[in-house]
C-alpha positions in Angstrom: 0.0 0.0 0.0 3.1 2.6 0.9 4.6 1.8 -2.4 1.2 2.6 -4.0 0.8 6.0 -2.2 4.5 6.6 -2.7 4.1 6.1 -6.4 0.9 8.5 -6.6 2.5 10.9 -4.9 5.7 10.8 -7.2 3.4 10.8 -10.3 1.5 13.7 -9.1 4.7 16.1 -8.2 5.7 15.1 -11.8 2.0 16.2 -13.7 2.4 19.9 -11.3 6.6 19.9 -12.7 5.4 19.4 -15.5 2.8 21.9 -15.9 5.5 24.9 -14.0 7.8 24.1 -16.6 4.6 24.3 -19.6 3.7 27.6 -17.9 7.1 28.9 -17.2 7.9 28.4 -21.1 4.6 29.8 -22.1 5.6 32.8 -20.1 8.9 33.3 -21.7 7.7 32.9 -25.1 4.3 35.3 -24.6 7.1 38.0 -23.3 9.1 37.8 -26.6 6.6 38.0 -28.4 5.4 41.2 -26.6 8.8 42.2 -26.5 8.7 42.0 -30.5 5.8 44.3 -30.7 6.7 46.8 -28.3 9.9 47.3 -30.0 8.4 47.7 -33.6 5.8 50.5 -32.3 8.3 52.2 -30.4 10.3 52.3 -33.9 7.1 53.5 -35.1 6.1 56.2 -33.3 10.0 57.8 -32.9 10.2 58.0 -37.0 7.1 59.9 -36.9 8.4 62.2 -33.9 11.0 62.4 -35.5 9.8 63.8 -38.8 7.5 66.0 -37.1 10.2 67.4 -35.3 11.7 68.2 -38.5 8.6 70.7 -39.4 9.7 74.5 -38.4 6.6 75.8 -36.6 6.6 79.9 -35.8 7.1 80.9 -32.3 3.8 82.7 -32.3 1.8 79.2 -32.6 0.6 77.6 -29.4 0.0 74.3 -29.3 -3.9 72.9 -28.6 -3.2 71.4 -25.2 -1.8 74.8 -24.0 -4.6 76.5 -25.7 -7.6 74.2 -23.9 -6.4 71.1 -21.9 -9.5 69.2 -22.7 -8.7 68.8 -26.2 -8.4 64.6 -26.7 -5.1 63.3 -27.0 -3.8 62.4 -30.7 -3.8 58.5 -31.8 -1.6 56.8 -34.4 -2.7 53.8 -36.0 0.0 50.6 -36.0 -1.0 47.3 -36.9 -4.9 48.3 -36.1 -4.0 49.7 -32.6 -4.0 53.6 -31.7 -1.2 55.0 -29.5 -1.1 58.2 -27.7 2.2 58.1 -27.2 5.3 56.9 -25.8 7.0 56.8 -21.8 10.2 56.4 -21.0 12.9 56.3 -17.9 16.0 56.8 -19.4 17.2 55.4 -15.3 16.6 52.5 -16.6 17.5 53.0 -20.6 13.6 52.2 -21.4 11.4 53.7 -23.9 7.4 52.0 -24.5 5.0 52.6 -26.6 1.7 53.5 -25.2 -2.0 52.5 -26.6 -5.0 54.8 -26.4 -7.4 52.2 -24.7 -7.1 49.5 -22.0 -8.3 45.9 -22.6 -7.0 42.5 -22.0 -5.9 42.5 -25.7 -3.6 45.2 -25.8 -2.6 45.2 -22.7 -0.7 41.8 -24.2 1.2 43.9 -26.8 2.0 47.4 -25.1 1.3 49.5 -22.2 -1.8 51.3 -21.8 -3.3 54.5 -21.1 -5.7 53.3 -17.9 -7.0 56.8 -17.4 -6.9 60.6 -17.3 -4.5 62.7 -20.3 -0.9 64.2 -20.5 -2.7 67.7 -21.0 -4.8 67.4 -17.5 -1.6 66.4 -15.5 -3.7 62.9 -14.7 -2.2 60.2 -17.0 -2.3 57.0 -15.7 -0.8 53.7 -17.6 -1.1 50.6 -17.1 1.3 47.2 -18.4 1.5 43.7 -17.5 4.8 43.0 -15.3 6.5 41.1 -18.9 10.1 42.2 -18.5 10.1 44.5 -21.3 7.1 46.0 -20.2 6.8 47.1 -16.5 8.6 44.0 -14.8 11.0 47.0 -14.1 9.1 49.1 -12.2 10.3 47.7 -9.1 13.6 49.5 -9.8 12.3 52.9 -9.9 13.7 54.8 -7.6 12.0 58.3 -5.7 13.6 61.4 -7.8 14.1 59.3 -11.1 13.3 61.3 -14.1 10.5 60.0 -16.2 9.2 61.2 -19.6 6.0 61.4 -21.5 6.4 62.0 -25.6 2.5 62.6 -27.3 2.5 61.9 -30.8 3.0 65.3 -32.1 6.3 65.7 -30.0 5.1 67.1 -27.2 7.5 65.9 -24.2 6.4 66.2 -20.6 9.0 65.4 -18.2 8.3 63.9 -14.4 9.7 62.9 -11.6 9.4 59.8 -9.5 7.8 61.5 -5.9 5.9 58.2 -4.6 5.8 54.0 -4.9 3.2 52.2 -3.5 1.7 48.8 -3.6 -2.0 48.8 -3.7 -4.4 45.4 -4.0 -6.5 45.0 -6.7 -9.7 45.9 -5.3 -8.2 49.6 -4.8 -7.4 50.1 -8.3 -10.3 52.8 -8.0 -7.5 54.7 -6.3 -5.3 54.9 -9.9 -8.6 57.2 -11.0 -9.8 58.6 -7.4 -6.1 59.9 -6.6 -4.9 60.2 -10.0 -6.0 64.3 -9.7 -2.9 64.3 -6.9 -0.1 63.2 -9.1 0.6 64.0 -12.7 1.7 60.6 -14.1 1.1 57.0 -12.5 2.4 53.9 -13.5 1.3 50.6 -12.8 1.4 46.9 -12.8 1.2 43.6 -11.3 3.6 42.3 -8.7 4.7 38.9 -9.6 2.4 36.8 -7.4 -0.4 39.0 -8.4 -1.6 39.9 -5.5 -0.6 43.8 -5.6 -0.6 46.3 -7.6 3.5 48.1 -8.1 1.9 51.8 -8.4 5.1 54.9 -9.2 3.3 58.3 -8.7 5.7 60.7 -10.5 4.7 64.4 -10.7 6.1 67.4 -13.3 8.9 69.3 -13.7 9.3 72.6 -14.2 10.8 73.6 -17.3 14.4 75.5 -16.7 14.2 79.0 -18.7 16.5 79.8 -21.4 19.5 81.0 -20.7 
């Protein structure tokens, strides 16, 4: 009978190995593939910064944003997904594409904008914890510099001022609170059980010398 139970036992550890190991390759290969696509919109949307950037625009003209900060973000099209935008941490050397609207789907290729706009000072952007997506954001440290990039050029430049780790049922705080901080990031912690939220908040321009 021992032998029996010793032998189910054994056969059972090796169904659940088994399975870790399916998921843990699952894992790796969903987060190259993301990796793939996050890479190829962030191409994307620096050629056309990048050529806007290359239009002279008088002093005189203002843009929208400045003008009424109400006025909807702008969305490129790539691949049949519209981004606002782009963030990056140059801390930690990273740059991420960023897609208008938040579901399951595209939360599998690139970050997400959760809530709020660049112009009202109440983004909030939302990625799974993929490594090259926000497994990072552990690493963030208070005062590290963080950027915002539209997709008509318009940078907005942060600064790490908060972390916190919030469970899921008070994700109602990314939108209640956002109105305190200009930018939040946020993900899963790798059990799942928390949310990883960085609260970052702008910085004033220097004036020309």
């Amino acid at each position: 009978m021992g032998n029996k139970s010793g032998l189910a036992f054994m056969a059972v550890g090796g169904l659940l190995l088994a399975a870790a190991l399916g998921l843990t390759a699952y894992n790796i290969q969903d987060g190259n593939r993301a990796a793939e696509e996050v890479a190829h919109a962030a191409t994307e949307l620096r050629a056309r910064t990048d050529e806007i950037a290359q239009v002279e625009v008088p002093d005189f003209v203002i843009p929208a944003y400045e003008i009424d900060p109400r006025v909807e973000m702008p969305v490129v099209e790539i691949e049949g997904r519209g981004y606002v935008g782009s963030v990056s941490l140059p801390a930690q050397g990273l740059e991420l594409p960023v897609i208008d609207e938040c579901t399951d789907a595209n939360m599998k290729t690139a970050p997400c904008r959760y809530y709020g706009s660049a112009y009202m000072n109440n983004l909030v952007i939302a990625a799974h914890n993929y490594t090259n997506h926000f497994g990072w954001l552990g690493s963030v440290a208070v005062g590290d510099p963080v950027e915002f990039t539209d997709v008509d050029g318009n940078r907005f430049r942060y600064a790490v001022t908060d972390l916190e780790q919030l469970l899921p049922g008070q994700t109602v705080d990314m939108v209640g609170y956002s109105e305190d901080w200009d930018l939040t990031l946020f993900t899963c912690t790798i059990s799942g059980r928390q949310r990883l939220t960085v609260r970052c908040s702008l910085v004033e321009e220097e004036p020309p010398a």
